[in-house]
TIVO-172512 format. One line per 10 residues: number of its first residue (from 1); their letters; for each residue x, y, z of N, C-alpha, C, O. Coordinates in pm, 1 decimal, always signed. Layout:
NUM = A = X,Y,Z,X,Y,Z,X,Y,Z,X,Y,Z ~ ...
// end
This chain:
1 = XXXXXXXXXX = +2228.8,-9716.7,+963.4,+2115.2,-9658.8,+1033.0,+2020.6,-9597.3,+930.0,+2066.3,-9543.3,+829.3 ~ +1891.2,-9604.5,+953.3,+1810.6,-9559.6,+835.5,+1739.2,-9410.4,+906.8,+1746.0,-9359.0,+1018.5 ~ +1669.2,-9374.2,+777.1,+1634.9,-9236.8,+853.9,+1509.5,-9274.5,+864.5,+1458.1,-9336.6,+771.5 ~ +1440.6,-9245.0,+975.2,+1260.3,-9228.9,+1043.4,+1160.7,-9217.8,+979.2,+1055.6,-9281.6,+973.7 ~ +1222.7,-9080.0,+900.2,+1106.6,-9025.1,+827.1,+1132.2,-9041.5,+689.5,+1122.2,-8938.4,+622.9 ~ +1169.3,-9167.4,+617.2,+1165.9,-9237.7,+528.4,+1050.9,-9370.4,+511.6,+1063.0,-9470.8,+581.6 ~ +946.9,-9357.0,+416.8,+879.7,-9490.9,+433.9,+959.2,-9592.6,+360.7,+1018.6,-9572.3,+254.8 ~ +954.0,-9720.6,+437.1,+978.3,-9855.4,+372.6,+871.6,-9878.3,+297.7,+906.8,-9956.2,+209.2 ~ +750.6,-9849.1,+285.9,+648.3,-9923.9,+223.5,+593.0,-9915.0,+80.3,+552.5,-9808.8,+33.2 ~ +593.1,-10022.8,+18.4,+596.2,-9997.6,-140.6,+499.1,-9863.7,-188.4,+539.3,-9776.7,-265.6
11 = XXXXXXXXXX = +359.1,-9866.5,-124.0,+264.9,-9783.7,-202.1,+329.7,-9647.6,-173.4,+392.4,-9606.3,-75.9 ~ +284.5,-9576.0,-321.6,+358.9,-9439.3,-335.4,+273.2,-9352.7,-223.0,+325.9,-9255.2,-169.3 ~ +178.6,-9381.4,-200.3,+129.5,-9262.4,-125.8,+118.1,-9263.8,-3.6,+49.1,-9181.4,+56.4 ~ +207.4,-9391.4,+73.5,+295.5,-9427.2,+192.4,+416.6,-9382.4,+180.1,+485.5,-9377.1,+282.0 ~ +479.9,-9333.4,+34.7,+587.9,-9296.2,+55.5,+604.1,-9148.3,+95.7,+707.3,-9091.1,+130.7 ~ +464.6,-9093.1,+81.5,+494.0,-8922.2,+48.2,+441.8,-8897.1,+205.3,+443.2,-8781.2,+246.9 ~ +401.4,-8991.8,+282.1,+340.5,-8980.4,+429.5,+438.8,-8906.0,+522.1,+385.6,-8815.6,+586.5 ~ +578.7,-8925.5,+543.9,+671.7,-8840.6,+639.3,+632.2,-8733.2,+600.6,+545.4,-8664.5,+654.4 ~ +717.4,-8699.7,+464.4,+687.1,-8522.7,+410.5,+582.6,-8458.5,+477.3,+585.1,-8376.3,+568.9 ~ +461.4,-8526.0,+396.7,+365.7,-8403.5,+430.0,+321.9,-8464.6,+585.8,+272.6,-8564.5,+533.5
21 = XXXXXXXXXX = +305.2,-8481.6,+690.3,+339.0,-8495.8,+822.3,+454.6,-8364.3,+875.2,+437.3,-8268.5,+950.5 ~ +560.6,-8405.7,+807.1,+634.4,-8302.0,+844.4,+588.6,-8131.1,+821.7,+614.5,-8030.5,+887.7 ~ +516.1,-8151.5,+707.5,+463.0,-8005.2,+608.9,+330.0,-7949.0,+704.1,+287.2,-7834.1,+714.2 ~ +287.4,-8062.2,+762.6,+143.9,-8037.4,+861.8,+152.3,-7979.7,+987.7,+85.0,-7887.6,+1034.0 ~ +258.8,-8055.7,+1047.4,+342.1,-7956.5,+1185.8,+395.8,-7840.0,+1149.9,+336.0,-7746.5,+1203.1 ~ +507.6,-7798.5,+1063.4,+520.1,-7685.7,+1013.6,+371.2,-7551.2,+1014.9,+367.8,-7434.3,+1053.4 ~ +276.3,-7634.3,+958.7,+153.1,-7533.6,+908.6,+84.6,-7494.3,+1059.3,+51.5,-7378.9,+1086.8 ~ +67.3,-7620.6,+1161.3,+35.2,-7632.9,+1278.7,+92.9,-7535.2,+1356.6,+20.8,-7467.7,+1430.2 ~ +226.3,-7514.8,+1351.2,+317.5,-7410.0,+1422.7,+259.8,-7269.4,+1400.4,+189.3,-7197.1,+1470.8 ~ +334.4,-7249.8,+1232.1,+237.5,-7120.7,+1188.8,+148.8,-7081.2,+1274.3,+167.8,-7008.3,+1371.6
31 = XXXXXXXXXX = +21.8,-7143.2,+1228.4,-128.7,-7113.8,+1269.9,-109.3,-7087.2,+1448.5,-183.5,-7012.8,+1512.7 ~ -46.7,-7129.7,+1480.5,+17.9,-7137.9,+1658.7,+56.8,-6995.8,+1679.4,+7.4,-6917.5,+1760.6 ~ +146.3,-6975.4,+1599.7,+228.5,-6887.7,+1644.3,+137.3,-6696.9,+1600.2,+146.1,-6596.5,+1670.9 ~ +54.4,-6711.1,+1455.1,-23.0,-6619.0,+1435.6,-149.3,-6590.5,+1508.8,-189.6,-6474.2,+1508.0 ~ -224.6,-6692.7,+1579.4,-300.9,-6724.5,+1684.4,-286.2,-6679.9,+1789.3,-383.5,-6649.1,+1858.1 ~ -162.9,-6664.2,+1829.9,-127.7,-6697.7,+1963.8,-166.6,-6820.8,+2081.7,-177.0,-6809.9,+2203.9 ~ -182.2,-6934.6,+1997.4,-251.4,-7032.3,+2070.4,-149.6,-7158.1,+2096.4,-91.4,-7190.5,+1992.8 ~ -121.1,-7222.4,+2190.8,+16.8,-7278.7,+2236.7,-90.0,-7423.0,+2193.7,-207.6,-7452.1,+2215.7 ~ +23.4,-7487.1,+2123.1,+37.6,-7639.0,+2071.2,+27.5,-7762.0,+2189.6,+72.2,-7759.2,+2304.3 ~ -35.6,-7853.5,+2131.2,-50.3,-7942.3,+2221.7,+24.9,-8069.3,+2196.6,-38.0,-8133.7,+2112.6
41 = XXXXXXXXXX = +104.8,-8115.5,+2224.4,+197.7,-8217.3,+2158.9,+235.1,-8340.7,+2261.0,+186.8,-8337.7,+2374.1 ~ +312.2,-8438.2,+2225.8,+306.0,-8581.9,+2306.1,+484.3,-8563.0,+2274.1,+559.1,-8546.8,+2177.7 ~ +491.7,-8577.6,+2425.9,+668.4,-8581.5,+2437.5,+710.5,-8697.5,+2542.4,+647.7,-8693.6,+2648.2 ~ +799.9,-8792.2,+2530.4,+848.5,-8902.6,+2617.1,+696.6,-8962.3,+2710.0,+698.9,-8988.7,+2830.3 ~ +575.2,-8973.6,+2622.5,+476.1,-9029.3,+2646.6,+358.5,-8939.1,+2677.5,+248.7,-8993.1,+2690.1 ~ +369.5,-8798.0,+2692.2,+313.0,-8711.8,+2806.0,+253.5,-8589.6,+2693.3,+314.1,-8545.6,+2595.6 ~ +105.5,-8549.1,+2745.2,+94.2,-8473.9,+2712.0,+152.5,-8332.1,+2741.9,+164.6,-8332.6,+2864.4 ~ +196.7,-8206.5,+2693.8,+257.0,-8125.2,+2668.2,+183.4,-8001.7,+2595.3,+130.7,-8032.7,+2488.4 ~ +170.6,-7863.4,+2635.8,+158.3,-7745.5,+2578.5,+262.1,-7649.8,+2579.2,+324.8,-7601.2,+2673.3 ~ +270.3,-7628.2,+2435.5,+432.9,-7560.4,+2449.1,+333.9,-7431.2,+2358.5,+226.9,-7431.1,+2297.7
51 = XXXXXXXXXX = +451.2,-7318.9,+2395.3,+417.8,-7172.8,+2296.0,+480.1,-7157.7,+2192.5,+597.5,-7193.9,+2200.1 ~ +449.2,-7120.0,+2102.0,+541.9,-7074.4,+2004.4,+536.4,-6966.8,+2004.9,+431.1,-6903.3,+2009.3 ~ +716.4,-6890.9,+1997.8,+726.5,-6772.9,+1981.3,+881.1,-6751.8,+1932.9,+947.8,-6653.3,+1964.7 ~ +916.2,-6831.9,+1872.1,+1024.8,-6854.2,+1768.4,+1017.5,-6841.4,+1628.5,+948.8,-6922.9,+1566.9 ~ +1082.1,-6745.1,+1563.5,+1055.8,-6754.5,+1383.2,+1040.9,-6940.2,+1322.2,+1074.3,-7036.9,+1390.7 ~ +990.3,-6946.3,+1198.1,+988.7,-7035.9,+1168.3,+1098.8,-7097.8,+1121.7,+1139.6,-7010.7,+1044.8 ~ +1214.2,-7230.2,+1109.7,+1313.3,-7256.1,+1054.5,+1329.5,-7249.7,+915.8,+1229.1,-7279.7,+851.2 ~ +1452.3,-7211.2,+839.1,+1465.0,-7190.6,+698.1,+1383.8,-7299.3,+704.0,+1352.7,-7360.3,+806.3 ~ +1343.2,-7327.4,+569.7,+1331.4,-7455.7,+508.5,+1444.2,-7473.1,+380.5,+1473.5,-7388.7,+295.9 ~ +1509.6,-7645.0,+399.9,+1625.1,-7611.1,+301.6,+1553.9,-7607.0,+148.5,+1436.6,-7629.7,+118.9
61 = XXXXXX = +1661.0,-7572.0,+67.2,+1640.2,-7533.6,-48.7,+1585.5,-7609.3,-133.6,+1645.0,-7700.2,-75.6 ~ +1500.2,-7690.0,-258.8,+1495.8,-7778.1,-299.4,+1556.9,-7788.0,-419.5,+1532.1,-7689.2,-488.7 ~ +1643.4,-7886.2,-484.8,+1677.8,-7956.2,-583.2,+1653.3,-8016.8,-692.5,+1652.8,-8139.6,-700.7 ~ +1628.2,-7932.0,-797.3,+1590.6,-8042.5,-951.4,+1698.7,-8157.6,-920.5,+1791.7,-8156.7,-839.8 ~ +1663.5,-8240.8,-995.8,+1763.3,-8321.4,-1010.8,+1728.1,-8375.0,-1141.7,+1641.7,-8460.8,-1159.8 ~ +1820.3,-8303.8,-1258.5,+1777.2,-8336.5,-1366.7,+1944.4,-8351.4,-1457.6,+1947.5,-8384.2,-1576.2
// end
């Protein structure tokens, strides 16, 4: 099984597309949650306004790998 938010696609700057997607919702939340302004999002086809009022999740740690 492969993971989602992995690109298959050769160009590097298709590869860095999940991440920062992922890094953009993260920032989206934030700004949500300091706002007080509830998110607008697409769930099982449907539009959706949800609140945020949950801390933000750790983010895990990152790794040299050297």
């Amino acid at each position: 099984m492969t993971d989602p938010m992995v690109s298959t696609l050769p160009d590097a700057d298709m590869q860095a597309a999940p991440q920062a997607l992922l890094r953009a919702a993260q920032r989206a939340r934030e700004i949500a949650r300091q706002t007080n302004t509830r998110l607008v999002l697409v769930r099982a086809g449907e539009l959706v306004e949800e609140a945020v009022t949950d801390p933000p999740p750790a983010a895990p740690e990152k790794r040299n790998a050297t």
